[in-house]
SEVONU-325489 format. One line per field, with one value per residue: residue in one letter; z negated, y negated, x of N, C-alpha, C in turn. Coordinates in Angstrom, 3 decimals. Example, Ala and Ser with C-alpha at 12.3 -4.5 7.8 and 13.67 -1.06 7.14 Angstrom:
BEGIN
marlum c(a	s)
nc3 c(-7.800	-7.080)
nc2 c(5.690	2.250)
nc1 c(13.190	12.850)
cac3 c(-7.800	-7.140)
cac2 c(4.500	1.060)
cac1 c(12.300	13.670)
cc3 c(-7.800	-7.870)
cc2 c(3.300	-0.030)
cc1 c(13.200	12.900)
% end
This chain:
BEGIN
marlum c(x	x	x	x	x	x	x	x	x	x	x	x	x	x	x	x	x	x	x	x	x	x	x	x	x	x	x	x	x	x	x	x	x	x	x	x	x	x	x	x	x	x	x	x	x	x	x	x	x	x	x	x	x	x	x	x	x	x	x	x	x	x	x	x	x	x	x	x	x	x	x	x	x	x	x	x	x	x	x	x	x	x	x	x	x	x	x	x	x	x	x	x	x	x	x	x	x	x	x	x	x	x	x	x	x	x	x	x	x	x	x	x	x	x	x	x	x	x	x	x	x	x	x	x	x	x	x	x	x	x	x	x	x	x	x	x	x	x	x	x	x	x	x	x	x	x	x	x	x	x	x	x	x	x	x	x	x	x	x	x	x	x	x	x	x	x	x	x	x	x	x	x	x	x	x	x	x	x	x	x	x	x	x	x	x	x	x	x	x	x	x	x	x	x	x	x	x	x	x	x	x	x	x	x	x	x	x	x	x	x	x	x	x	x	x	x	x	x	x	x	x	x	x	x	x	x	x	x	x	x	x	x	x	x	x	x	x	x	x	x	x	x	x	x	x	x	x	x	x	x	x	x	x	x	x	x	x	x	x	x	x	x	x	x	x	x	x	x	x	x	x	x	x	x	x	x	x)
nc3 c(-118.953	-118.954	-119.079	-116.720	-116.264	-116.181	-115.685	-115.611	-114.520	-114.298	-113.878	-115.064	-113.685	-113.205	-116.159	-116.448	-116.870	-116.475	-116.157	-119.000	-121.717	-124.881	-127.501	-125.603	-122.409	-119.700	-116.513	-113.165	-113.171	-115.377	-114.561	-112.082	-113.285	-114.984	-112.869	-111.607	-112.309	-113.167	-115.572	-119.076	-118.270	-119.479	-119.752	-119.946	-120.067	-119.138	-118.439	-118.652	-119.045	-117.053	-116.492	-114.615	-112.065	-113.040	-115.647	-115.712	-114.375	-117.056	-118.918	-118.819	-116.917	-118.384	-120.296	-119.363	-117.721	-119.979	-120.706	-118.174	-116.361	-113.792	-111.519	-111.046	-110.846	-109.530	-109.362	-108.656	-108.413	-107.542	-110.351	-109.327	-107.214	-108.295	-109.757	-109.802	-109.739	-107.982	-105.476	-103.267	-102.302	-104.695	-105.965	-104.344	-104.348	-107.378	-107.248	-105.700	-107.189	-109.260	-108.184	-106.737	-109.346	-110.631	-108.495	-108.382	-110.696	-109.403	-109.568	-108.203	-106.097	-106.642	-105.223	-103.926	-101.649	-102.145	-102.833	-100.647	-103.086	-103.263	-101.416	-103.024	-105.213	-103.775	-103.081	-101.298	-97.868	-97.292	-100.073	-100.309	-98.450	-98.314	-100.580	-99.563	-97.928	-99.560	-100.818	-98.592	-97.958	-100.323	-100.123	-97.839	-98.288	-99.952	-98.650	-96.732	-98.987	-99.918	-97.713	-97.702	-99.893	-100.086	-101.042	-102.200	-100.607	-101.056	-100.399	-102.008	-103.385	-101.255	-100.699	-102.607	-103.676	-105.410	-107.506	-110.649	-112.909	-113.767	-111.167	-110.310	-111.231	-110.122	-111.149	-112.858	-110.852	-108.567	-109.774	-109.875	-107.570	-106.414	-107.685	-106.454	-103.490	-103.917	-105.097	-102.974	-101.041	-102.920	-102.941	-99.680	-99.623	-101.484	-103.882	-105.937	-107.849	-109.405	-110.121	-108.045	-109.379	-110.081	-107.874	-109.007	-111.150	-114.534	-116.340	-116.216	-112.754	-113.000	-113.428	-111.475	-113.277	-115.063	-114.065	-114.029	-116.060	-117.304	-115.477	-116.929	-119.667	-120.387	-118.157	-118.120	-119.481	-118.070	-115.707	-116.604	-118.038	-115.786	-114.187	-115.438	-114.716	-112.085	-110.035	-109.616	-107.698	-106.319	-104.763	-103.453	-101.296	-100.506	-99.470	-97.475	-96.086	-94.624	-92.996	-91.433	-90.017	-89.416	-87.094	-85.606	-86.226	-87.705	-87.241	-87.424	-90.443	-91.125	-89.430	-91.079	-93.698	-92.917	-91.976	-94.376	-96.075	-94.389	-94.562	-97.390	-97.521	-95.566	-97.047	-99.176	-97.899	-97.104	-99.238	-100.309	-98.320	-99.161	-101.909	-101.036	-99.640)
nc2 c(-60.376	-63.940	-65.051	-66.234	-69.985	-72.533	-75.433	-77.871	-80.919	-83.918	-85.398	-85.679	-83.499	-82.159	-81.511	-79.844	-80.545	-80.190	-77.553	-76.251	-74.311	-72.775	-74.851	-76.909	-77.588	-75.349	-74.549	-75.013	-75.088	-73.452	-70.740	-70.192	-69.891	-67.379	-65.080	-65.527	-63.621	-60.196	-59.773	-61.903	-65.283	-68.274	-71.136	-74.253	-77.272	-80.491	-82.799	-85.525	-86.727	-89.531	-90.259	-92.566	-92.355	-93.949	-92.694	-90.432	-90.433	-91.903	-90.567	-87.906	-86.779	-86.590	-84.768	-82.447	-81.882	-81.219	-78.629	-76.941	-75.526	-73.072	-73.296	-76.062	-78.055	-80.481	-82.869	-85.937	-89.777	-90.577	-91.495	-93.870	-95.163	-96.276	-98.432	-101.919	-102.759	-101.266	-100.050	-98.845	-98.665	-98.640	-96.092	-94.006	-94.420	-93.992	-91.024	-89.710	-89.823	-88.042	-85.613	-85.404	-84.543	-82.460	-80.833	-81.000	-79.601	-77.134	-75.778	-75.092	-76.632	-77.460	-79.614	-81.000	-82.406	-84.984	-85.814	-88.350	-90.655	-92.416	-91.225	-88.743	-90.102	-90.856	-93.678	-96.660	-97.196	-99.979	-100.091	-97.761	-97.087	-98.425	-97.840	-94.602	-95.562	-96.090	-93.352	-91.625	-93.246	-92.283	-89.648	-89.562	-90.067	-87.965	-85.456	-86.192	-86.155	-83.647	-82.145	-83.455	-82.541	-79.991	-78.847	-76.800	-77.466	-77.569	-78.093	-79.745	-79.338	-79.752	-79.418	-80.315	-78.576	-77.343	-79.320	-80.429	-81.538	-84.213	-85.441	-86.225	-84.554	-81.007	-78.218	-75.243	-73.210	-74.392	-75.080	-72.304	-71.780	-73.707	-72.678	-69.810	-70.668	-72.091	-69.861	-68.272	-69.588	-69.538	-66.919	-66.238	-67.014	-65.617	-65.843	-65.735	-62.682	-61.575	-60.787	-62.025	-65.519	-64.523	-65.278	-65.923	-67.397	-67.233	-69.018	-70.536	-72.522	-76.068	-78.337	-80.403	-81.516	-82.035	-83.565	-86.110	-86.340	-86.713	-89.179	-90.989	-91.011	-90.723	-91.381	-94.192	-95.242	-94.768	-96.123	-98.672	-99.340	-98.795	-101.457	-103.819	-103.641	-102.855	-103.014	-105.870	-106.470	-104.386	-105.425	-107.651	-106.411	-104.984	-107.076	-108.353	-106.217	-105.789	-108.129	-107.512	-105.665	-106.758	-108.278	-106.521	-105.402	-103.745	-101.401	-102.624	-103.191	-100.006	-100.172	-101.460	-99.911	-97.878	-98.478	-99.506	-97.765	-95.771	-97.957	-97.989	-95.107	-95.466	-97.827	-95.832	-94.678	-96.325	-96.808	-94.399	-94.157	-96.205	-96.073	-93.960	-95.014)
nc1 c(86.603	85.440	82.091	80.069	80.186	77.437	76.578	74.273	73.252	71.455	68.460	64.338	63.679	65.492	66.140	63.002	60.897	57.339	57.069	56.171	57.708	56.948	57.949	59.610	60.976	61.100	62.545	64.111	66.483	67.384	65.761	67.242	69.699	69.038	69.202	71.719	73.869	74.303	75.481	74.831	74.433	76.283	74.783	74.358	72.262	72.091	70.811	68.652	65.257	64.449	67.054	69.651	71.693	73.752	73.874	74.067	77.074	78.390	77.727	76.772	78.632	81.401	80.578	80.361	82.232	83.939	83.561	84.183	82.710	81.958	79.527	77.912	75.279	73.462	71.043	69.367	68.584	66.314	65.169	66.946	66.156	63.248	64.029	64.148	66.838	68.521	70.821	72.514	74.976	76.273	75.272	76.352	78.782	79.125	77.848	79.788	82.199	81.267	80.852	83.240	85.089	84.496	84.386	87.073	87.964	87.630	84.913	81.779	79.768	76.390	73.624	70.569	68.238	65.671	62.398	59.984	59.296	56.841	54.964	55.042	53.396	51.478	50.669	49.692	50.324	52.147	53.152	54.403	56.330	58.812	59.661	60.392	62.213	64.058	64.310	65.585	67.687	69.262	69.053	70.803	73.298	73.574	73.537	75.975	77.840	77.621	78.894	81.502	82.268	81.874	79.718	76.807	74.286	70.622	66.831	64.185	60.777	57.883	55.472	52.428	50.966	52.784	53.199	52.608	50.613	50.837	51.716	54.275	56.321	57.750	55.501	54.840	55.103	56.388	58.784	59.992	59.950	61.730	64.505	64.200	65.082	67.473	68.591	68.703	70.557	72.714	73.236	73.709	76.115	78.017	77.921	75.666	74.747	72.999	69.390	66.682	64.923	61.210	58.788	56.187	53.974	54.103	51.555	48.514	47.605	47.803	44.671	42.571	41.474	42.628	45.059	44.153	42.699	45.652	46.263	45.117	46.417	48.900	49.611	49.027	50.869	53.326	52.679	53.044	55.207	56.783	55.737	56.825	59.379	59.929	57.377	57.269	59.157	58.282	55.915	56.613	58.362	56.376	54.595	56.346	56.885	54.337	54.034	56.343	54.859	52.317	54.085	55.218	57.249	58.666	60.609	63.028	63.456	63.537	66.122	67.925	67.785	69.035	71.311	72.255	72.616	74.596	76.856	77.725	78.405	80.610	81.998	83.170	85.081	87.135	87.809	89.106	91.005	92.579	93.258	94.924	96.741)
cac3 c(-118.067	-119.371	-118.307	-115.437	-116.467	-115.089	-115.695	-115.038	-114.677	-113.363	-114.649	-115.810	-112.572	-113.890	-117.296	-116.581	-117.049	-115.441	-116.590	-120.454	-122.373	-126.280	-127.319	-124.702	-120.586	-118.918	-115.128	-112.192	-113.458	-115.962	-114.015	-111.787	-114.268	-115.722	-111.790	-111.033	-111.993	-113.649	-117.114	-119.280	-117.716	-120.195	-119.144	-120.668	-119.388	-119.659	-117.677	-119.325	-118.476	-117.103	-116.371	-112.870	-111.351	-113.877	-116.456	-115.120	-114.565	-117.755	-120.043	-118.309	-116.578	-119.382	-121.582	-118.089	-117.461	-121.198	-120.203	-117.344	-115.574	-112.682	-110.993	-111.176	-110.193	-109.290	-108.338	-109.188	-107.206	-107.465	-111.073	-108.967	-106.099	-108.824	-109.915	-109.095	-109.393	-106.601	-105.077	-102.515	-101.914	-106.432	-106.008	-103.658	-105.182	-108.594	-107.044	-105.288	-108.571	-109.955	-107.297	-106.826	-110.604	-110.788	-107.352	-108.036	-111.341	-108.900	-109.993	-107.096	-106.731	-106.191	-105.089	-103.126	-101.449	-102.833	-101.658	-100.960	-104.657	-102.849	-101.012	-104.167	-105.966	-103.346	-102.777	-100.125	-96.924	-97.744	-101.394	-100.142	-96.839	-98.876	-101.218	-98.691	-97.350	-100.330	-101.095	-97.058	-97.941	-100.922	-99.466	-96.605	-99.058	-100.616	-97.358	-96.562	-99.931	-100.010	-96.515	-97.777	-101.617	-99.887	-101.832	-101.690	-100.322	-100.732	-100.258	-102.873	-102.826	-101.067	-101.218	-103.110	-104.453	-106.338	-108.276	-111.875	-113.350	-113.464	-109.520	-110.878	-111.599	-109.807	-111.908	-112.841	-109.563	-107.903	-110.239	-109.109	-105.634	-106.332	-108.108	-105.293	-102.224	-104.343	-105.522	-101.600	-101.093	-103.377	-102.533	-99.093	-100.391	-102.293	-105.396	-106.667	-107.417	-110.240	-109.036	-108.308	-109.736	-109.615	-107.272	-109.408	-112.289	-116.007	-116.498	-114.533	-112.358	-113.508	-112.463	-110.791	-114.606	-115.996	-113.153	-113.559	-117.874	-117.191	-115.261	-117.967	-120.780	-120.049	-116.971	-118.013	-120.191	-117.132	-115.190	-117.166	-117.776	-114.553	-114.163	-116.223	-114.158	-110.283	-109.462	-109.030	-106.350	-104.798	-104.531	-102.369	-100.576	-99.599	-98.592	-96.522	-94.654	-93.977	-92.121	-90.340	-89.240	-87.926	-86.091	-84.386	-86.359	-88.834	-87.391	-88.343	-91.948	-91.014	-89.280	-92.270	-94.711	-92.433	-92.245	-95.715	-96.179	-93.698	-94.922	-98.398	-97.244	-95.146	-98.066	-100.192	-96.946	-97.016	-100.578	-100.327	-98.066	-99.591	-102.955	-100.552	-99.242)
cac2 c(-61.483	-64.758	-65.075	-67.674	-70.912	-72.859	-77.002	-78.559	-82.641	-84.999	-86.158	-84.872	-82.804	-80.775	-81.024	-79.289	-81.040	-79.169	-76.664	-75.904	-73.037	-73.235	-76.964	-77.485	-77.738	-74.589	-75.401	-74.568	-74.504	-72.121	-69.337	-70.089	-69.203	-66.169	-64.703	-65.758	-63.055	-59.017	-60.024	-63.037	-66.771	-69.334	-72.191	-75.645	-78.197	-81.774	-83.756	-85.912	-87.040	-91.081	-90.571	-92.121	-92.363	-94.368	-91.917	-89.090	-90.897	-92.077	-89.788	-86.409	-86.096	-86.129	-83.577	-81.748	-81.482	-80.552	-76.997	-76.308	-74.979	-72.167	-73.878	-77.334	-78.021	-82.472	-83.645	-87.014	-90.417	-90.590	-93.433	-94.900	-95.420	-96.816	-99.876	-103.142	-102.759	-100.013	-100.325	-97.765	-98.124	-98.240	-95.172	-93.667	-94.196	-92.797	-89.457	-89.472	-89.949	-87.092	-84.578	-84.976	-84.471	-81.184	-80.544	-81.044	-78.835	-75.946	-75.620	-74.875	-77.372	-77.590	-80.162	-81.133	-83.791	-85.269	-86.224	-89.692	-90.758	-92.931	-90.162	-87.663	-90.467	-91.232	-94.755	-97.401	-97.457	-100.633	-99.941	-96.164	-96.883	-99.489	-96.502	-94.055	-95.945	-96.060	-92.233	-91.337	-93.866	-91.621	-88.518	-89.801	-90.028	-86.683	-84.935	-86.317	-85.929	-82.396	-81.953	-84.208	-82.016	-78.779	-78.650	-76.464	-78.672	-77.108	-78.925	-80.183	-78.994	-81.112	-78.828	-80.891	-77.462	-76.657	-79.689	-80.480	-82.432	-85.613	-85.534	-86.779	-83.297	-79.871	-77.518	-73.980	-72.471	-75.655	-74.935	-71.140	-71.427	-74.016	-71.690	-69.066	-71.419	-72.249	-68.638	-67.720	-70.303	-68.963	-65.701	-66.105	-67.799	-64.388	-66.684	-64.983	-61.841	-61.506	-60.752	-63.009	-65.084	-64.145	-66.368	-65.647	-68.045	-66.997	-70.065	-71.081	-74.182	-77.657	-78.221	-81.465	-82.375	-81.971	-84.293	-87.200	-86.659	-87.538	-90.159	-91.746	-91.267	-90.313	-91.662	-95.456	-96.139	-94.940	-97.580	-100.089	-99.305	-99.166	-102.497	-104.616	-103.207	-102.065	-103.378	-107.063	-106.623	-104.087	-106.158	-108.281	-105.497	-104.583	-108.299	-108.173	-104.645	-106.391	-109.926	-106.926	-104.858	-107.959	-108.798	-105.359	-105.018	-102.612	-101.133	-103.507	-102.269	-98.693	-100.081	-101.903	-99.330	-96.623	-99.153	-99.608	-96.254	-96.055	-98.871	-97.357	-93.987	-96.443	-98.095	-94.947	-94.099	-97.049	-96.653	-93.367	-94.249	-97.128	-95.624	-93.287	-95.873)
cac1 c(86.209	84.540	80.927	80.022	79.439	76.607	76.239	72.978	72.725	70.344	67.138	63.633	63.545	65.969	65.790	62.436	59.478	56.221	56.904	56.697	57.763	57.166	57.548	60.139	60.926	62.750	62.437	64.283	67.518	67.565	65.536	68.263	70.867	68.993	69.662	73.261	74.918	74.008	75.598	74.538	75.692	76.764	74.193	74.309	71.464	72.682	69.544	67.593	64.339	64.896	68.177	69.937	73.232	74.845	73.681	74.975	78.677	78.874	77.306	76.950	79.668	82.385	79.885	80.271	83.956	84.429	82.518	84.726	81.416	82.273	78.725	77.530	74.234	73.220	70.147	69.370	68.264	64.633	65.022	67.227	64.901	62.349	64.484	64.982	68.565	68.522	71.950	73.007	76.813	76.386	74.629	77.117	79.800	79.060	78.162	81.029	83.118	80.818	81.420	84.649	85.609	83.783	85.427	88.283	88.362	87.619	83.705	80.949	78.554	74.841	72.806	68.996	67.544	64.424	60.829	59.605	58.387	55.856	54.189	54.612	52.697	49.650	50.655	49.103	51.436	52.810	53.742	55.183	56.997	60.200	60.539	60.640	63.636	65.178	64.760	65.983	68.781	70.025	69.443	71.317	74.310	73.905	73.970	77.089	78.773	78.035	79.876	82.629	82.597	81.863	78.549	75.414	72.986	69.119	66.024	62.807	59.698	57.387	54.079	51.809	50.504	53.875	53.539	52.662	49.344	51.037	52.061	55.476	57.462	56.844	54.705	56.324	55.029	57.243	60.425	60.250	60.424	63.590	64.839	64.813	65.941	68.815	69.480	68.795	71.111	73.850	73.313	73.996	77.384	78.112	77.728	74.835	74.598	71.772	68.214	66.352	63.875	60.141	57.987	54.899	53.940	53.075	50.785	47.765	48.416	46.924	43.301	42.124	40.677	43.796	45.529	43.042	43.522	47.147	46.538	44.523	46.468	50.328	50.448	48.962	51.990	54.130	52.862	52.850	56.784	57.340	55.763	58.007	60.801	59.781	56.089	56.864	60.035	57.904	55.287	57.068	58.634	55.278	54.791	57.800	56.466	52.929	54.867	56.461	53.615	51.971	55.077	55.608	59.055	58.968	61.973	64.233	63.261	64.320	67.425	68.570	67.786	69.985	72.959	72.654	73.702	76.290	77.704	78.537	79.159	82.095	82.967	83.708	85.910	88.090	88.535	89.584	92.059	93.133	94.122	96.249	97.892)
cc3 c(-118.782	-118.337	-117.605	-116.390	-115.675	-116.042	-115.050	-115.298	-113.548	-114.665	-115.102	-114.793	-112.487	-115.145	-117.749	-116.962	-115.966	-115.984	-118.188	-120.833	-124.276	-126.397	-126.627	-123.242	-120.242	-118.098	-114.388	-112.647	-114.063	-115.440	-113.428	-112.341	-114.890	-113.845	-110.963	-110.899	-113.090	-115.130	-117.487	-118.757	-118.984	-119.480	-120.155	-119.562	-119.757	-118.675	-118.194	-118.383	-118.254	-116.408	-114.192	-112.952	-112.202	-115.076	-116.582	-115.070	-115.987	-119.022	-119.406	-117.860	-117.188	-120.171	-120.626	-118.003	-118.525	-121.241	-119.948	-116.567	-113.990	-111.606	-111.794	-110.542	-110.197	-108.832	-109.218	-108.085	-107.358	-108.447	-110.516	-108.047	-106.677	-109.447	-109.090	-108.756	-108.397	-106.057	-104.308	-102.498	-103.633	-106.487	-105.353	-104.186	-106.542	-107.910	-106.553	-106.118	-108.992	-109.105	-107.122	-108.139	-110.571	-109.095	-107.558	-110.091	-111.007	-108.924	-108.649	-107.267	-105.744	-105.610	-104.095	-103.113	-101.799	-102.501	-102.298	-102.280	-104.598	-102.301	-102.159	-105.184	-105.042	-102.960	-101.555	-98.852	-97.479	-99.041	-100.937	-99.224	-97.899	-99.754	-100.793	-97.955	-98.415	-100.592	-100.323	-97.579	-98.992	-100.203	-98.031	-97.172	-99.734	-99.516	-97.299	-97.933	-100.220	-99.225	-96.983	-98.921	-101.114	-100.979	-100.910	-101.609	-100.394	-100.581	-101.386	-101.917	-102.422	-100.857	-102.195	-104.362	-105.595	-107.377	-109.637	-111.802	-113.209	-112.038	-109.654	-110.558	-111.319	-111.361	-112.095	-111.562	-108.522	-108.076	-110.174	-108.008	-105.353	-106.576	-107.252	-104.474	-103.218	-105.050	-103.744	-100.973	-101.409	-103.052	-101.163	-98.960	-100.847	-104.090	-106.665	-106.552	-108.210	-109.272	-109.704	-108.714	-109.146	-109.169	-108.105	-111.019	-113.641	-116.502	-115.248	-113.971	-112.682	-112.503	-112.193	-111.960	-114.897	-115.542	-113.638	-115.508	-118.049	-117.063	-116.519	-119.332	-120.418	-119.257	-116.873	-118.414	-118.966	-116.504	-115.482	-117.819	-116.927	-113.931	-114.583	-115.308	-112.282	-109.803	-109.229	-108.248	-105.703	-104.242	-103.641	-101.709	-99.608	-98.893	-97.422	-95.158	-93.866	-93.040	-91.487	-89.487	-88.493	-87.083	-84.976	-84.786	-87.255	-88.258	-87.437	-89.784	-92.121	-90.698	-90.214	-93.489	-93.883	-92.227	-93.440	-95.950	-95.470	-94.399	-96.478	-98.772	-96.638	-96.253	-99.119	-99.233	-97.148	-97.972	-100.675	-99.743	-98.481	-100.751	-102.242	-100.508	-100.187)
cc2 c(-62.367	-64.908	-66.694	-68.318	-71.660	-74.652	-77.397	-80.616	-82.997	-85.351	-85.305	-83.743	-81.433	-80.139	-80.079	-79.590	-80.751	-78.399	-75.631	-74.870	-73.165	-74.421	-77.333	-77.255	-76.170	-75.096	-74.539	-74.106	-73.598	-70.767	-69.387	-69.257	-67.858	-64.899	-64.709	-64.832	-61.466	-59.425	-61.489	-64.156	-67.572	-70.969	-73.334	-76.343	-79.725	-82.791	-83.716	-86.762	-88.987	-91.599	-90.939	-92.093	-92.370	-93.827	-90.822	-89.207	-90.940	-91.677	-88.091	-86.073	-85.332	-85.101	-82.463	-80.997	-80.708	-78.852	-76.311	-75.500	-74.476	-72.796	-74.888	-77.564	-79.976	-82.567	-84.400	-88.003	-90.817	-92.108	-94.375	-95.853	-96.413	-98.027	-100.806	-103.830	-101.815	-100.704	-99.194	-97.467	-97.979	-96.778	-94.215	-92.964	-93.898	-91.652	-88.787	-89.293	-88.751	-85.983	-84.413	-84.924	-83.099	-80.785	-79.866	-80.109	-77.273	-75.069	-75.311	-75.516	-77.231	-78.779	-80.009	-82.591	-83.895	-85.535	-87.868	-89.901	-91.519	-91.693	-89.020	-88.798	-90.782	-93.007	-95.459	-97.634	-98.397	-100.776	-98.277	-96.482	-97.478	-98.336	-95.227	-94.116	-96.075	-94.481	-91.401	-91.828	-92.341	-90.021	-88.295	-88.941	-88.445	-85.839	-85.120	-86.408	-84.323	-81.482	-82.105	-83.054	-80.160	-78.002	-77.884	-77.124	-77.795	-78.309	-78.702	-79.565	-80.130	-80.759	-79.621	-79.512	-76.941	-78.017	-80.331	-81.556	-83.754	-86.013	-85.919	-85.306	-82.002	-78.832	-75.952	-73.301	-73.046	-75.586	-73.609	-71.328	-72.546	-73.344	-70.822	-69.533	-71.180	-70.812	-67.821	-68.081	-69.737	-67.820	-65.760	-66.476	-66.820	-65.214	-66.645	-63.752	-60.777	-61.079	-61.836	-63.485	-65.210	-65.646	-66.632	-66.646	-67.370	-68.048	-70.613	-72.683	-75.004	-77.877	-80.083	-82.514	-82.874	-83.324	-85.810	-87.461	-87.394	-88.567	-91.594	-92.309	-91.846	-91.413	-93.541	-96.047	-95.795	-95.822	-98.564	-100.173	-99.568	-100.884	-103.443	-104.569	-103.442	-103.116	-104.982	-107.352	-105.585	-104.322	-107.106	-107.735	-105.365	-105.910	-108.752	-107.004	-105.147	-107.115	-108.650	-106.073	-105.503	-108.439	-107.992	-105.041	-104.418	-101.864	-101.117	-103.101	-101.347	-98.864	-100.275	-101.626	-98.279	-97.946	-99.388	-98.446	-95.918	-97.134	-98.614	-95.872	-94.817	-96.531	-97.054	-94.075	-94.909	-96.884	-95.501	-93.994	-96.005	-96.958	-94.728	-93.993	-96.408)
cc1 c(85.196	83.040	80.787	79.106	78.757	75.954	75.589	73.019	72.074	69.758	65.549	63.233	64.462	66.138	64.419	61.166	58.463	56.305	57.385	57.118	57.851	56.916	58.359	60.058	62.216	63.287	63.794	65.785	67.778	66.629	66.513	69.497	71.239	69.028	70.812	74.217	74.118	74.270	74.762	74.957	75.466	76.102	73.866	73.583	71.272	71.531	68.833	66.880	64.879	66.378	68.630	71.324	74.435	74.547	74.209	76.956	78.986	78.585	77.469	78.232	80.913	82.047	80.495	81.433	84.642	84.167	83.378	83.672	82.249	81.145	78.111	76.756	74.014	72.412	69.574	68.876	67.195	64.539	65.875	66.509	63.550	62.893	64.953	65.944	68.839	69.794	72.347	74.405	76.995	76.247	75.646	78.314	80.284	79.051	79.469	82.445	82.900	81.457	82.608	85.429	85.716	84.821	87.254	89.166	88.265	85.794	83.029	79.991	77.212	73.951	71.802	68.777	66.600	63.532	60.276	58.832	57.216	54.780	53.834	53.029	51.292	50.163	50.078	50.714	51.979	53.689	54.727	56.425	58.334	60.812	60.965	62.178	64.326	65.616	65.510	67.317	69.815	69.941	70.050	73.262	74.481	74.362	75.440	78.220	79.072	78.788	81.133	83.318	82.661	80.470	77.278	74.270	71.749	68.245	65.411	62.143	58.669	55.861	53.141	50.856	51.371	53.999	52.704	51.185	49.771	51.858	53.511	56.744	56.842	56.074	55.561	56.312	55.894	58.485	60.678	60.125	61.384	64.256	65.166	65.527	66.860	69.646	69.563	70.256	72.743	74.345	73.884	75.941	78.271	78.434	76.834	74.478	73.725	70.363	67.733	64.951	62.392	59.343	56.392	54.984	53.247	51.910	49.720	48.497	47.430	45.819	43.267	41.424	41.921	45.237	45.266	43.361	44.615	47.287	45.788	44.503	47.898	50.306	49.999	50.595	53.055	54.198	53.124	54.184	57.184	57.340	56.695	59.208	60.602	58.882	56.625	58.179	59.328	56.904	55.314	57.905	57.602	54.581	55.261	57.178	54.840	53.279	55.464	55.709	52.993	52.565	55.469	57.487	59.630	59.923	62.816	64.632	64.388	65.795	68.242	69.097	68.944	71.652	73.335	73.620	74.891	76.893	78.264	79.007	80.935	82.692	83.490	84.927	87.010	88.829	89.088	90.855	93.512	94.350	95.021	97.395	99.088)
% end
């Protein structure tokens, strides 16, 4: 019997950043992996840090399929959420491409919804709330793809304690207890049948110096990337959410952002049945 394969994509969330080992990232997936099953699993980890949607389609996926991976793990969304190209029914309808590939070679797939990237970062209501609706929006879409794909949906951690010095990517104590849910997860599935892994971290967790370091070194040139790109549409995002706060109609916002999503969950319906036709 060939040993279970196990395909990891997304972004630096699963490629493993928080939590180092040596000079590289393990992270959630591969404890995962080293619990799946009593013998060795055959685990390839194709998520790179940066990567969104259309990264995953058109680079991961094909590395992906070449595998033949028995489990397929996806969580992704978050750099999409941070550009100014943000596109939902775009967004949509890649995963939907993705999942049903892997689907439809017989694979078992994984995915998690994600935590507002405004709130993980501390942001001012107005700068948090627009990204909020964008991250709700995609994890609107995952939800319902993993229904549609027959996917293991788990949740993110959203503990503020499980995550990493630069508030960005959980910490290892953050990517072990994904790690479990999603082997709880499997397990209940009869999909895992490894033990599982340990909730207890080898590494202390990042101190409040170490946080504040980040932000001072690391985490300037983040911003100031991000800028170029994000900060001056959500700048007038957060413009936009002020003119509605004084108006009493901030839930127009919310409505807009939840029809968004319906509306390209729809359109990946029509098209479905279209190409039937």
């Amino acid at each position: 019997m060939r040993p279970l394969r196990f395909v990891a994509l997304g972004d630096s969330l699963t490629e493993g950043v928080g939590d180092p080992v040596g000079n590289g990232w393990r992270g959630w997936a591969a404890l995962l992996a080293a619990g799946l099953a009593p013998e060795p699993v055959r685990f390839t980890n194709l998520a790179v840090s940066g990567a969104q949607t259309r990264d995953v389609l058109e680079t991961q996926l094909p590395a992906g399929l070449a595998l033949r991976p028995d489990l397929v793990s996806l969580v992704v969304g978050v750099n999409d959420t941070l550009r100014r190209t943000f596109d939902i029914r775009a967004a949509a309808a890649r995963l939907d491409t993705v999942y049903g590939a892997f689907a439809g070679q017989g694979a078992v797939l994984l995915t998690a919804c994600l935590p507002d990237p405004g709130a993980v970062l501390g942001l001012p209501g107005a700068l948090a709330r627009p990204l909020a609706r964008r991250q709700r929006a995609v994890n609107t879409v995952v939800h319902a793809l993993s229904e549609r794909h027959g996917a293991c949906d788990g949740t993110w951690i959203h503990d503020r304690v499980m995550w990493s010095a630069d508030r960005l990517h959980p910490g290892e104590r953050g990517h072990r207890q994904l790690a479990l849910r999603c082997h709880a997860l499997l397990a209940r599935a009869g999909l895992a049948t490894g033990a599982a892994p340990s909730p207890e971290p080898e590494s202390p967790a990042p101190t409040r110096a170490a946080g504040l370091w980040w932000l001072a070194t690391a985490g300037t040139g983040w911003v100031a990337r991000r800028c170029t790109d994000l900060l001056p549409q959500l700048l007038r995002l957060a413009a936009d959410e002020l003119r509605h706060d004084a108006r009493g109609t901030s839930a127009r916002l919310d409505l807009r952002a939840a029809h968004a999503a319906s509306a390209a969950l729809a359109a990946l319906s029509v098209g479905e049945w279209t190409d039937a036709a």
